[in-house]
N, C-alpha and C positions, 0 to 999 in steps of 0.2 A: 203684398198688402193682405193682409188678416182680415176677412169680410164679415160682418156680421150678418144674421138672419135676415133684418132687414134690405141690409147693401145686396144681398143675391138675390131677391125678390125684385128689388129698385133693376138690378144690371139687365134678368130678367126680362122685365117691360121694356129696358132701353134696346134690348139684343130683337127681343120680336116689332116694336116699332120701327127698325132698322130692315129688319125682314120685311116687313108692309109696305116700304119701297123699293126693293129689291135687290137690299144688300146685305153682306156678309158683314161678320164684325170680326174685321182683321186689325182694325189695331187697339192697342191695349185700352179700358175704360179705366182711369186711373184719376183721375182728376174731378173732384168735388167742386159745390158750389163756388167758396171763396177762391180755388185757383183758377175757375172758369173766369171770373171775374177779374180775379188778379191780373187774367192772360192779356184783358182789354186794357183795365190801368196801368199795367206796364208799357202799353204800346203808345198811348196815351200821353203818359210822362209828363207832368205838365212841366217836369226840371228838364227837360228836353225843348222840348219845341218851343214851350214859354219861354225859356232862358234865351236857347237859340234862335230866336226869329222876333225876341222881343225889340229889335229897332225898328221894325215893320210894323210897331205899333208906335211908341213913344215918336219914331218920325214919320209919321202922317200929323194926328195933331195933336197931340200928346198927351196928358194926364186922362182924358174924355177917351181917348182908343181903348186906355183899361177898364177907367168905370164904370164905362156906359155899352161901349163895344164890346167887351168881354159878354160879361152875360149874356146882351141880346145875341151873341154868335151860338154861346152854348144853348142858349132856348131852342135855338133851332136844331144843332145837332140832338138832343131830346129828344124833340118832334122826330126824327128820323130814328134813334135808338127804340123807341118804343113802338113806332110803325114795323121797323124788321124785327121788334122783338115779337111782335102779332104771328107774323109769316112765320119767324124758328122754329114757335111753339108747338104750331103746327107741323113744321118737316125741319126736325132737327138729323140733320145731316151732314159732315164734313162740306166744305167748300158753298157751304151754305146757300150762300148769295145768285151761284149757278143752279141750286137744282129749284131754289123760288121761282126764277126767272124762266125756266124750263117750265115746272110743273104748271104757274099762276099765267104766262105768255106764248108759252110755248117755244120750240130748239132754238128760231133765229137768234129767239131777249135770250135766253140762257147761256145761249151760246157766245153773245157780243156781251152779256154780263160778266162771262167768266173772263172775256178778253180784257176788257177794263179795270175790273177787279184786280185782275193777276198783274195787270202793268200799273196801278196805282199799289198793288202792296209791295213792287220791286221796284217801285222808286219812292217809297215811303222809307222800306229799308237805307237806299241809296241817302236820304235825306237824313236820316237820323244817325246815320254814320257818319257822314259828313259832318253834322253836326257835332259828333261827338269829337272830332280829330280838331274842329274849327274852336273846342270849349277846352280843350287839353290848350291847344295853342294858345290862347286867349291867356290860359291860365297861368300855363309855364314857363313863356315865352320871355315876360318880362324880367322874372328870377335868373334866366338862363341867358337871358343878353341873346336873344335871337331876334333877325329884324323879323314879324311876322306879314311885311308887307312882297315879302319875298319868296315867303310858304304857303301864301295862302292867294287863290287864286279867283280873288275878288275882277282881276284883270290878266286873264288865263295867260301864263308864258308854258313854256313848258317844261322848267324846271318845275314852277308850283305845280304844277299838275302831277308830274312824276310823284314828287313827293307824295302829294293829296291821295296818290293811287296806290301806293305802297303800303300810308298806314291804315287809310282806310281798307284797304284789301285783305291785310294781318288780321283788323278787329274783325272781317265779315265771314273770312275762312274759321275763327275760331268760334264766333257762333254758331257757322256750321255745324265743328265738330260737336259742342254740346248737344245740340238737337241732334242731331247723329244718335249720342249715344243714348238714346230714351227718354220719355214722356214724365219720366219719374226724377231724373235728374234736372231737366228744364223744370218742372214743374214745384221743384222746390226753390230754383232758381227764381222762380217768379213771384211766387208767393212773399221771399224774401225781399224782393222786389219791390211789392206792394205795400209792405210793413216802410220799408227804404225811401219812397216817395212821401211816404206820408210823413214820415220821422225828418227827412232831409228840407222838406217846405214849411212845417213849421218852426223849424231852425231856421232857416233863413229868414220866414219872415218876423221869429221874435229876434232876430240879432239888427236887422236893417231898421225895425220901429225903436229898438234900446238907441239904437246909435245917433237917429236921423238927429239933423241938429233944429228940425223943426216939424210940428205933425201939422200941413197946408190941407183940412180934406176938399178944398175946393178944387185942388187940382184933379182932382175925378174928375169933375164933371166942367172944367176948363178946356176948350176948342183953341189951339192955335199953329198957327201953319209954319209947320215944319217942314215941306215939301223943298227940292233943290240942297242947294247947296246948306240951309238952315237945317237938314237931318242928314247933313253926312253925305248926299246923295244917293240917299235910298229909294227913296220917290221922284223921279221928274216936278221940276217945278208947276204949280197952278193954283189959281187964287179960287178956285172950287174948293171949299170946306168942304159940299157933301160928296163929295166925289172923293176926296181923300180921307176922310173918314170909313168910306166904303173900302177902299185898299187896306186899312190900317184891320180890318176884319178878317184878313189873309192869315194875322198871328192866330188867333184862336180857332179860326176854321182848322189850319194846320196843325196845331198842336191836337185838339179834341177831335181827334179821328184815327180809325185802326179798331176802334171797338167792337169790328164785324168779328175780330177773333173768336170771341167766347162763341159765335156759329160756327168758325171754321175748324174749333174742337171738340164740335159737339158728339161726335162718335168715340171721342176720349172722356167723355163729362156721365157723370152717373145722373141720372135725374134731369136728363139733358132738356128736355121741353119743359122744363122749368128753369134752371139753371141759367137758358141762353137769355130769354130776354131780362132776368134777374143779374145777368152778367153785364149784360150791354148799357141796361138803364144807371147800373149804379155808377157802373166805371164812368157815365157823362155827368153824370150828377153829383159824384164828390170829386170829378175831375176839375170840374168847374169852376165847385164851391172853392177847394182850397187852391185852386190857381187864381182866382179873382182875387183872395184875400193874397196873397202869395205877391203876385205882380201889384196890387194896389202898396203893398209894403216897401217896394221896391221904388216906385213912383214919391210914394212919402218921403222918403232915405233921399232922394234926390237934391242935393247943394245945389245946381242951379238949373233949372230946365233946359234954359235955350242953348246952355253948353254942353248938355248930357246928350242932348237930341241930336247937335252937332258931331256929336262922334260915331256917329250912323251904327256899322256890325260893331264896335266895340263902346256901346253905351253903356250896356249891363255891367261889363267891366271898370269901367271908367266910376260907376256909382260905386260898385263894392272900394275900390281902391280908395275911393274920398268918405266912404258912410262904414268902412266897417276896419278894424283894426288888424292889422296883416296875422296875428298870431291865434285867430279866429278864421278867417278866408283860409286857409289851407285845409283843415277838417272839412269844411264848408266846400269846398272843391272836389275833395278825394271823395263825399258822399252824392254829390252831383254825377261828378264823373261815373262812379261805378251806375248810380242810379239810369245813367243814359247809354252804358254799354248793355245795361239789362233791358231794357229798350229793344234793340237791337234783336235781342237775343229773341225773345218774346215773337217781335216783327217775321223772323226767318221760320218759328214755328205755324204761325196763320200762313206766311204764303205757303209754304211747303205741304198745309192741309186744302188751299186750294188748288196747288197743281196736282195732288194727287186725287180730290174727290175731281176735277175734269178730266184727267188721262183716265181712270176708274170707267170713265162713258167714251172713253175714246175720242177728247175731243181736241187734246193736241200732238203735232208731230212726234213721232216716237213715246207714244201712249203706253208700248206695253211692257216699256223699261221704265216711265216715270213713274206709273202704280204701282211699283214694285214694292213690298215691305222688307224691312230685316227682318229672317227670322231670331236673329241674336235680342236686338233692339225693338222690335215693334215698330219702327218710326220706319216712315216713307224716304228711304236713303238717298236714293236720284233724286227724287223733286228737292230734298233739302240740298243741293250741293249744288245744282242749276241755276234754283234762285241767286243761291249765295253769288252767282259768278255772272248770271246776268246782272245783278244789282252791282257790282263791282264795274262791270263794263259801262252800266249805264250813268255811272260818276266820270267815268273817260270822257264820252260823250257831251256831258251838259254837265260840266265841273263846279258852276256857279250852285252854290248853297241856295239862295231865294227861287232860282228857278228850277230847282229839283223839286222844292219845296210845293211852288204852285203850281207843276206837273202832276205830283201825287194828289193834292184837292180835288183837282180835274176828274183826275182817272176816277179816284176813291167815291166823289158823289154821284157822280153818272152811274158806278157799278150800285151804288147804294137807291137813286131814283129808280130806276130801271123797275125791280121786283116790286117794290112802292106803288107805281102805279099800275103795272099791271096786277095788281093784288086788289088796287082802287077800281079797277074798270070789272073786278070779277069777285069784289066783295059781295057777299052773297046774293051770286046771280049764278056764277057755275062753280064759288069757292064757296063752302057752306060749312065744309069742317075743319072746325079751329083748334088747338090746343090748349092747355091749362092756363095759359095767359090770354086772355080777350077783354079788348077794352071795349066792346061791343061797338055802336052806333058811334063813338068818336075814334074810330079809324080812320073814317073818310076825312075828319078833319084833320087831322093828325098828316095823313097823307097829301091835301092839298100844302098847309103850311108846309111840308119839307119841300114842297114841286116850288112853293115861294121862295126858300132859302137857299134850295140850289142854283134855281135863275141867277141869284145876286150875286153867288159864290161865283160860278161858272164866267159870267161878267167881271168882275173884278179881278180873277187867274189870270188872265192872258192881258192884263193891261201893259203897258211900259212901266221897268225896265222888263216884264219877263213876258216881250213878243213871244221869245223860243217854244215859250207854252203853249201856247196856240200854233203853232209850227206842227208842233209833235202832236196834237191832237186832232189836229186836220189829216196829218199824214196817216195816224194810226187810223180815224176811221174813214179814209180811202182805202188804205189796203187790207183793214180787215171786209169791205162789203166788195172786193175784190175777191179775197178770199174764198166766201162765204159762198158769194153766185158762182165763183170758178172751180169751186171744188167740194167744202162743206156741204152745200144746199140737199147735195143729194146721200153724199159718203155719212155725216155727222145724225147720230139717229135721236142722240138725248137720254136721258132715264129708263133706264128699265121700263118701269111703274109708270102710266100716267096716272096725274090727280084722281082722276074716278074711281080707277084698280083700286087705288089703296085706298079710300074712301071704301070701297066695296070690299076689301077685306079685312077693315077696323069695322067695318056694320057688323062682320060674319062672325070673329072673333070676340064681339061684344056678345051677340046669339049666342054663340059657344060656353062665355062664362056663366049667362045669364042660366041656360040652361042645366050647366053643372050644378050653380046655386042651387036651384029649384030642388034638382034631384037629391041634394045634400041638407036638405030641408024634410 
C-alpha cells in the first residue's frame, strides 16, 4: 500500500493510541473507512439471515413481522451500535468488546465478555454457514431432483448431519484459508462484498415488485397467526398474537448483528476511533433500511399468504418459484449465494481478531500459540483456524439452523450489554475520557434502551422450539463462573493499561504536543 503524507501521520496516531494501552502494532493497518464498515455489512448480510431465517418472520404472523418488526428490531440494534460505538472511540482495540469490558468493569466483565462474545461469533459463523449449505440446497435441489427432506436435518438422522457437516465444513476451511492469507486479500473480499449485497437486494427486490401479481401494502402492517401447523411448524402453536409477534423479532435480531467487527479490526483500520463507530452505525442503519425494503418486496411478490407461511424453511423459496420467472432466479441465486459465503468469510475474520486480542492478555487455554502472528501474512494464523474448527464442531452438536441461530443472539447481546452498561454505571463518574465519537448526555439513554432490547431478545431466544438454547447458555455460564472462581480469579490479570494509565498518559502526550506548539511558535 502507497501511503500518503497524510495516511503516515493518521497510522501514526493509530500506532501511539495503541501504545497508550499497552500494545504493539503487530498486525498490519490496512483497512480504511469503507472496508471497516464493509467488514460489519458483510457480517450483517441482510441476503443471509433475512433470506435464511425469513420463515421465522412471515410464520409468526406474517406480513406485520416485516413491516412493523423489522424496524422496530433494528432500532434497537442502533441503540446498541452507537452506545459501543461511544466505548471504540474511546479504546479502539482488536477484540474490542473484551478490553471495554475489562477497562469500563474490570477482569471478571472482560473476561466473561470475551467468553460470550467468542462463542456467539463461533456460532454466528456456524449459523451462517449453515445457512448458506441450507440456501444452496433450497436452491439446487429442485433442478437436481434431490429429496432435500433427506439432506437437510430439520429432523437430525445422521445421514443429514454427515452430509450438513462435510459441506458445511469445505466452505468453513476455506474461509479459513483466505483469512490465512492476509488482511489485504479479505479485505478486498469484503469490500466487494459490500458493493454485492447492495447490488444483489436491489435486484431482488426490483424483480419480486415487477413480478408480484398484486402490490397489498396492508399486508405490513396485517397480524395473523401463523403459529403451528399454519407456518410449517416453525413456531409451536398459540392464540397469543403478542407473544408470537415477539418470536417473529428472532429474524431481524439475527440477521442485524455481527457489527462488533468493525472494533474487532480496529488495530487493522487507519483512523480507527473514528472509523469503528462510523463502521458499526452505518452497517445497522443501511442494513436495515435495505432489508426492510428488500423483505417488504418479498411479502408483496406473495400469491397467497396462508400458503407461503405454510411452507415453514422453504417459504422464501416457494415465493420466488410462484413470483419470479425461473431464467431470472438463477443470477438471483448465484449472487445471493456468493453474497452469503462472503458472509462467512468476513465472520471468521472478527472471531479470529477476538481470540487473538484475548490470548494477547492471556486469557485463554494455550494463549501463547493463539497470539501468535504470520510473519508472511500479518494475520493471526492459530486463532483463524481454531475458530474455523470450533465452529465446524459446534454445527455437529446443535445441527438445527433456528437454533444455531438463536444461540448466537444470546451469546452476541449479552457480550454486547455487558460493556453497555458498565460504561452506563461509570459514565462520567470514573470514565471521563471519550474519543472523537460522543454523543455526550444521550449515552445513558441510549444505554438504558439497548438494556430494554436485550431483556426481549434474551426472552424470546430460548423459547420453544429452540429449548436447546437455553440449555447451552445455562450450561455455558455455569462452567464459565466455575472457571473463573476455580482458576481465572487469580491466574487472568486483564490489560496491561488500566483505564487511568492511559487516561494519564494521553494527558502527558497532550502536554508534550501542546508544548512543542508553543516552542514552535
Amino acid at each position: 500500500m502507497s501511503e500518503r503524507p497524510d495516511d503516515i501521520r493518521v497510522l501514526d496516531q493509530d500506532t501511539a493510541t495503541l501504545h497508550q494501552m499497552g500494545y504493539a502494532q503487530e498486525l498490519a493497518r490496512r483497512m480504511r473507512t469503507f472496508q471497516n464498515f464493509a467488514i460489519s455489512f458483510s457480517i450483517i448480510c441482510i441476503v443471509s439471515g433475512g433470506i435464511n431465517s425469513f420463515s421465522q418472520g412471515i410464520a409468526s404472523v406474517g406480513g406485520a413481522s416485516i413491516g412493523i418488526g423489522w424496524p422496530l428490531s433494528c432500532l434497537f440494534s442502533l441503540f446498541f451500535a452507537i452506545a459501543m460505538g461511544q466505548i471504540g472511540s474511546a479504546y479502539p482495540t482488536a477484540g474490542g468488546l473484551y478490553h471495554w469490558g475489562s477497562l469500563l468493569g474490570g477482569r471478571f466483565l472482560g473476561w466473561i465478555t470475551a467468553w460470550f462474545n467468542l462463542i456467539g461469533l463461533i456460532t454466528v459463523l456456524a449459523a451462517i454457514n449453515v445457512g448458506t449449505y441450507l440456501f444452496l440446497l433450497g436452491a439446487l435441489a429442485p433442478a437436481l431432483g434431490i429429496d432435500t427432506a433427506a439432506l437437510t436435518p430439520s429432523i437430525p438422522t445422521g445421514y443429514s448431519i454427515l452430509t450438513q457437516t462435510i459441506i458445511v465444513g469445505g466452505i468453513t476451511l476455506s474461509q479459513g484459508l483466505v483469512n490465512h492469507l492476509g488482511i489485504r486479500l479479505t479485505s478486498k473480499l469484503t469490500d466487494f462484498s459490500g458493493y454485492l449485497i447492495f447490488g444483489s437486494a436491489i435486484a431482488l427486490t426490483v424483480a419480486l415488485l415487477a413480478y408480484a401479481p398484486h402490490l397489498d401494502l396492508s399486508r405490513l402492517w396485517t397480524f395473523a397467526n401463523y403459529s403451528g401447523k399454519a407456518g410449517g411448524g416453525t413456531w409451536p402453536h398459540t392464540g397469543n398474537l403478542t407473544y408470537l409477534f415477539l418470536l417473529g423479532l428472532l429474524l431481524p435480531a439475527y440477521t442485524v448483528t455481527g457489527f462488533d467487527a468493525s472494533a474487532h479490526t480496529a488495530e487493522e483500520t487507519i483512523n480507527a476511533a473514528r472509523s469503528i463507530p462510523r463502521g458499526m452505525i452505518h452497517s445497522v442503519v443501511w442494513s436495515g433500511l435495505f432489508g426492510w425494503v428488500m423483505l417488504s418486496a418479498v411479502i408483496l411478490a406473495v400469491p397467497n399468504m396462508d400458503k407461503a407461511a405454510a411452507q415453514g424453511g422453504n417459504a422464501f423459496f416457494w415465493i420466488m418459484d410462484h413470483a419470479i420467472p425461473v431464467g431470472l432466479k438463477l443470477p438471483l441465486y448465484i449472487a445471493i449465494a456468493i453474497a452469503q459465503y462472503l458472509c462467512g468469510l468476513a465472520t471468521v475474520t472478527s472471531a479470529s481478531r477476538m481470540v487473538f486480542a484475548f490470548s494477547r492478555d492471556g486469557g485463554l487455554p494455550g494463549s501463547r500459540y493463539l497470539r501468535k502472528v504470520s510473519h508472511s501474512f500479518r494475520t493471526p494464523m492459530i486463532a483463524i483456524w481454531v475458530v474455523s474448527l470450533l465452529s465446524i464442531g459446534f454445527t455437529v452438536y446443535a445441527p438445527v439452523y433456528t437454533t444455531i441461530a438463536a444461540v448466537c443472539v444470546i451469546f452476541l447481546y449479552i457480550s454486547y450489554l455487558l460493556p453497555i452498561v458498565a460504561g452506563l454505571i461509570a459514565y462520567r463518574r470514573s470514565w471521563t475520557q471519550m474519543g472523537p465519537f460522543d454523543v455526550g448526555p444521550l449515552y445513558p439513554v441510549f444505554a438504558v434502551l439497548a438494556i430494554i432490547g436485550a431483556a426481549v431478545l434474551l426472552y424470546v431466544g430460548v423459547q420453544p422450539p429452540n429449548n436447546q438454547a437455553l440449555t447451552v447458555t445455562l450450561g455455558v455460564l455455569a462452567l464459565t463462573t466455575v472457571i473463573w472462581f476455580g482458576f481465572e480469579r487469580k491466574r487472568f490479570q486483564g490489560p496491561p493499561i488500566s483505564r487511568e494509565q492511559i487516561a494519564e498518559r494521553a494527558q502527558l502526550i497532550t502536554l508534550e504536543e501542546q508544548a512543542l506548539e508553543g516552542s514552535g511558535d
